[in-house]
C-alpha positions in Angstrom: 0.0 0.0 0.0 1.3 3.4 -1.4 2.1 6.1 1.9 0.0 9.6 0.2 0.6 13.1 2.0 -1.4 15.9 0.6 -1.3 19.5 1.7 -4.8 21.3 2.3 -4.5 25.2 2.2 -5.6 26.9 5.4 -7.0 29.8 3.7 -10.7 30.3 2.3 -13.7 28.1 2.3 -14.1 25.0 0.0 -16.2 25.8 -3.4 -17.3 23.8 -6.0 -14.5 23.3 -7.9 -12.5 22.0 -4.7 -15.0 19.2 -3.8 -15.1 18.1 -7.7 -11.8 18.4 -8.3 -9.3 17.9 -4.8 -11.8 16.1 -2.4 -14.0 13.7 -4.2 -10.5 12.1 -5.4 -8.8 12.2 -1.6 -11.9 10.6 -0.9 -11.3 7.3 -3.2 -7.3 7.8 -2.2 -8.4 7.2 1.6 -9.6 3.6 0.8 -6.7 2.8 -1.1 -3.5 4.5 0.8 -2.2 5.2 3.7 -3.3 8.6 3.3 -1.9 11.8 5.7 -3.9 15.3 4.9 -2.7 18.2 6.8 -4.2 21.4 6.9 -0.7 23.8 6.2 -1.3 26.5 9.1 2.7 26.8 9.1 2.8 27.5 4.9 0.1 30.5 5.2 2.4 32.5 7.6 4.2 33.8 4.4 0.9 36.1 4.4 0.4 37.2 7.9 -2.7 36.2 8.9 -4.0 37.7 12.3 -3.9 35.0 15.3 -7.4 34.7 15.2 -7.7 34.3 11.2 -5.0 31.6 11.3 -6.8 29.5 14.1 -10.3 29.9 12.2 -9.1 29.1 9.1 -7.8 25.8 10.6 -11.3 25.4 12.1 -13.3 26.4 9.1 -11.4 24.3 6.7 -11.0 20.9 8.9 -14.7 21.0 9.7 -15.2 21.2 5.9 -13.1 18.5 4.8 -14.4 16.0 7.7 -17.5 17.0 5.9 -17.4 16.3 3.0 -16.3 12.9 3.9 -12.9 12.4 4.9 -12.7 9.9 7.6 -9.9 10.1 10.3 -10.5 6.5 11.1 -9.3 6.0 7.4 -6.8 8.7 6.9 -4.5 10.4 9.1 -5.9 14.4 9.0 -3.7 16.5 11.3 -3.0 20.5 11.8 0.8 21.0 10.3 1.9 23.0 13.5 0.7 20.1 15.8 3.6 18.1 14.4 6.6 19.6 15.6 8.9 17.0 13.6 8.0 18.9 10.5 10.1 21.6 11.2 13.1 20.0 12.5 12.9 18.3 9.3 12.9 21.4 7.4 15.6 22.8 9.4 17.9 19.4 8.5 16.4 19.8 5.1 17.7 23.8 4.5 21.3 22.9 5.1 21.4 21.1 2.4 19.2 23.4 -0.1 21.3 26.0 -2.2 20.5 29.7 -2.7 20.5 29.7 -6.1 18.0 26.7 -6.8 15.7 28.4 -4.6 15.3 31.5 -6.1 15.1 29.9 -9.8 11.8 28.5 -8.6 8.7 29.7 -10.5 6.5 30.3 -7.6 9.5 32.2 -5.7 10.0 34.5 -8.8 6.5 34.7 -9.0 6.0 36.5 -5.5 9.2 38.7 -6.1 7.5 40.1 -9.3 3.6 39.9 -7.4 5.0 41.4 -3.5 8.6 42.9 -4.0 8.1 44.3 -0.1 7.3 41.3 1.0 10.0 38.7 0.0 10.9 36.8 3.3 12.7 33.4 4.2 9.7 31.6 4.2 8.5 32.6 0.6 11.7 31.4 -0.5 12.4 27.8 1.3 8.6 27.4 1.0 9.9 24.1 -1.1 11.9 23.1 1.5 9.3 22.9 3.5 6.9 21.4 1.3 9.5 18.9 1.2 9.8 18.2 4.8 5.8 17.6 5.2 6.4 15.1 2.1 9.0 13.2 3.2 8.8 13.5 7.0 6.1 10.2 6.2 8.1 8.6 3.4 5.5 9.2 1.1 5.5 7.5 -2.3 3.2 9.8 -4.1 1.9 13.3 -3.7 -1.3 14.3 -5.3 -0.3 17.8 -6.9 -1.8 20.9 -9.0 0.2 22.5 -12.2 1.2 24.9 -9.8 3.3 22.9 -7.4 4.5 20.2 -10.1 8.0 22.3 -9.4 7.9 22.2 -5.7 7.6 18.1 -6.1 10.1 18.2 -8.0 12.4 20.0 -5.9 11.2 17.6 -3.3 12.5 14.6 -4.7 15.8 16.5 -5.1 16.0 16.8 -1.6 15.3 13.1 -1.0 17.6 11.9 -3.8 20.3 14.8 -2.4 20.3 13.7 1.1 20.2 9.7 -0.3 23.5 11.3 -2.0 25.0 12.6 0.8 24.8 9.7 3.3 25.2 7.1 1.1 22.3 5.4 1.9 18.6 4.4 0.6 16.1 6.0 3.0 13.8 8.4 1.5 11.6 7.4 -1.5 11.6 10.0 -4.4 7.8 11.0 -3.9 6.0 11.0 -7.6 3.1 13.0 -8.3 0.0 11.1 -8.1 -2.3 11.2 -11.2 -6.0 11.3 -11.4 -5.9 11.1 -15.1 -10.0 11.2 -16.6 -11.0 11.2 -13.0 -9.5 14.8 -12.5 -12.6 17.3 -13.4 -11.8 21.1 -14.1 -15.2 23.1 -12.4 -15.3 26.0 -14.5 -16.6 29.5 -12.9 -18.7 31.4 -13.2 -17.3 34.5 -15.1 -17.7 32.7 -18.3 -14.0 31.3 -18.7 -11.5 29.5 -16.5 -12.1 27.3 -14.1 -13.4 28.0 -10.2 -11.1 29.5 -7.9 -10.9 31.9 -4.6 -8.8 34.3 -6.0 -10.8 34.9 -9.5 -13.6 35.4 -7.2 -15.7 33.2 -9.5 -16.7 30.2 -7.1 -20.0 29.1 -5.3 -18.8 27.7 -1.8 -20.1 25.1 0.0 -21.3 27.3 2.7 -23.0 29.6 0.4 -26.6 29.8 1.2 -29.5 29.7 -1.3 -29.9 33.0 -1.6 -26.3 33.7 -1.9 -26.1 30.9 -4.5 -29.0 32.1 -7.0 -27.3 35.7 -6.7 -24.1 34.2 -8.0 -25.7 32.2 -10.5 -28.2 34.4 -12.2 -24.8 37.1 -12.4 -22.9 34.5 -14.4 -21.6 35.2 -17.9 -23.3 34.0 -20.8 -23.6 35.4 -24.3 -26.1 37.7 -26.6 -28.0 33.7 -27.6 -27.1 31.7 -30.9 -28.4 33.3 -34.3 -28.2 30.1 -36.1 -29.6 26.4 -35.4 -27.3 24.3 -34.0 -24.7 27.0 -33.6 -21.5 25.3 -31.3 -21.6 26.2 -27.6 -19.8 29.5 -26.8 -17.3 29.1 -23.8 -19.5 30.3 -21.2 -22.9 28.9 -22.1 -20.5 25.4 -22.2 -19.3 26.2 -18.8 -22.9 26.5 -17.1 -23.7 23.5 -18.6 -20.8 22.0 -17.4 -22.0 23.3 -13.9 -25.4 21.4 -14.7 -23.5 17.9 -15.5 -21.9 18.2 -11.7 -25.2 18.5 -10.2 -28.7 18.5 -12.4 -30.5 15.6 -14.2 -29.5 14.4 -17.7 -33.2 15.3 -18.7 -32.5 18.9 -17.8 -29.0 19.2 -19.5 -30.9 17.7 -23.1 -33.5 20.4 -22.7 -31.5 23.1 -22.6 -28.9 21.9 -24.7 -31.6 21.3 -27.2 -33.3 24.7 -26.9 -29.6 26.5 -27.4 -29.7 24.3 -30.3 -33.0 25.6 -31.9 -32.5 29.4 -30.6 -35.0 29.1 -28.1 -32.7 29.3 -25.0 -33.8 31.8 -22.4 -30.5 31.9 -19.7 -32.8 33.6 -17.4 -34.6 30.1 -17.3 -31.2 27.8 -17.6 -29.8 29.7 -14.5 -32.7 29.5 -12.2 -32.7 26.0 -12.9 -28.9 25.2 -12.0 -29.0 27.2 -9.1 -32.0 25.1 -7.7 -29.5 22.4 -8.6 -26.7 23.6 -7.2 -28.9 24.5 -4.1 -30.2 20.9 -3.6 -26.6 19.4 -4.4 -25.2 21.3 -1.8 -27.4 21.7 1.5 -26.6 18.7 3.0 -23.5 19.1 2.8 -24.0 22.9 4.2 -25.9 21.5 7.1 -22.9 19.0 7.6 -20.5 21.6 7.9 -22.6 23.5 10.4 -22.9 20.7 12.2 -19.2 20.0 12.6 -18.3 23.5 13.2 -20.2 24.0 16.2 -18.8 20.6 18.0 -15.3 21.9 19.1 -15.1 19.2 21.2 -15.3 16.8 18.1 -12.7 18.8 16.1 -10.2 19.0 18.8 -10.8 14.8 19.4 -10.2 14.8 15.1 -7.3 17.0 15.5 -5.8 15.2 18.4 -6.3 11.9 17.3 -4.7 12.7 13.8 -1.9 14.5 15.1 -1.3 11.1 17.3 -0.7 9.3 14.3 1.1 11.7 12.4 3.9 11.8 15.2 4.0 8.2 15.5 5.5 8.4 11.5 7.3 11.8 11.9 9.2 10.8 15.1 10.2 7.5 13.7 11.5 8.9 10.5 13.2 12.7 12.7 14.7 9.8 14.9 16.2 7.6 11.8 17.3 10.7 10.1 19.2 12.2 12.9 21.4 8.8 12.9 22.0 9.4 9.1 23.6 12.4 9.3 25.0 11.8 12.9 23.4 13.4 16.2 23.5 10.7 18.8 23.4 11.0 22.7 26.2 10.4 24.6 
């Protein structure tokens, strides 16, 4: 059985796109793998959240993901700062990561260009540290975006370097695990790209109804076809790409139909997938609630998962450490 570790951000609330794409796939992982999610509390300091924020956030997005169906009897779901290991990993780690590799990375350069006043250490051994979560449990495969396919890679660097360096055959080189047909792209709701916090495009999955039919009924569409069977403009394919996630087949042939023959009204195609999108999502909502308000259930989750997670960090921190050398007298 393949070891997993996936990183869940500790910023912003989970949307559409997130439970079609990231967690419906974690989801089939945790019955497969030995799977370790942790929610990255220590990776979001680069953007100095307040004290309260950053312990929310945590709160907010743990709740979420316990959810939407990750089970910690399954999978071991821990807070990143709750497993001290981690950073004495990354502190080993750093000696052996050079300036110059780090500030060729993409998402480094990235933030120099985006924040020039706000360049710190952290932005810049941010793979490190991505590295030390990875490999602190040995894992054999990381499920990863397009945006951190670099930061894997620098990871198994980093286990192949230190492999190197003490002549030995203890880390794995982590590859990136791929969804293939089963990864779906949830496009937004502006009428191109797909759903994401920072386009400000994305229904969440604590949005209410009325919040929900607002969003929907401002998404982008187009002036209607002038032609029978006219192809589907990007965004009128996007809403009905919305519909396929969470509306009958029935409903997606009638309106597909009706763009077909010009008789499409989007006024009518929106209220519909925001009913859908409505009924998809409040018991999940109500879930979410639910977990929120038990603190006494997340800190059991959170305790629990940290538990395991230090069983495998400590174990690994303690083998390392006689690789490179420390030993009591």
């Amino acid at each position: 059985m393949d070891t997993v570790v996936s990183g869940i951000r500790s910023t912003g609330n989970l949307h559409l796109g997130n439970y079609f794409g990231a967690v419906k796939n974690f989801l089939k992982m945790q019955d497969k793998n030995n799977c370790y999610f942790f929610i990255a509390d220590y990776h979001s300091l680069t953007t100095y959240p307040t004290p309260e924020d950053l312990h929310n956030n945590v709160k907010t997005v743990l709740a979420e993901y316990l959810a939407t169906g990750l089970d910690p009897e399954k999978s071991t779901i821990f807070v990143q700062s709750d497993v001290r290991e981690i950073t004495e990993l990354y502190l080993l780690l750093n000696m052996n990561a050079y300036l110059g590799e780090l500030e060729r990375t993409t998402s480094f350069k990235d933030k120099v260009r985006t924040q020039p006043k706000n360049v710190n250490a952290g932005l810049l051994t941010y793979p490190v540290l991505m590295a030390a979560d990875i490999l602190i449990h040995k894992a054999h495969k990381v499920p990863v975006g397009k945006d951190q396919e670099q930061n894997l890679e620098m990871a198994r660097k980093f286990a192949r370097r230190f492999n190197q360096m003490y002549k030995v055959d203890y880390f794995p080189e982590p590859k990136p695990y791929n969804f293939g047909a089963e990864l779906v792209k949830v496009p937004g709701l502006d009428g191109a790209g797909k759903m994401g916090k920072t386009a400000g495009n994305g229904i969440y999955l604590t949005d209410d109804a009325k919040t929900i039919r607002k969003k929907v009924m401002k998404a982008v569409t187009d002036s209607g076809p002038t032609e029978m069977n006219s192809p589907l403009t990007e965004p009128v394919q996007n809403l009905l790409s919305l519909m396929k996630l969470v509306s009958e087949k029935e409903t997606i042939d009638f309106f597909t139909e009706k763009y077909k023959s010009c008789e499409i009204r989007y006024g009518d195609m929106k209220k519909q997938l925001a009913d859908d999108i409505i009924k998809f999502n409040a018991p999940i909502r109500e879930k979410i609630i639910e977990i929120s308000s038990d603190t006494d259930y997340l800190r059991k989750v959170a305790k629990f998962g940290a538990e395991k997670a230090k069983e495998s960090a400590s174990k690994t921190l303690k083998e390392v450490r006689g690789i490179i050398g420390f030993k009591q007298f």
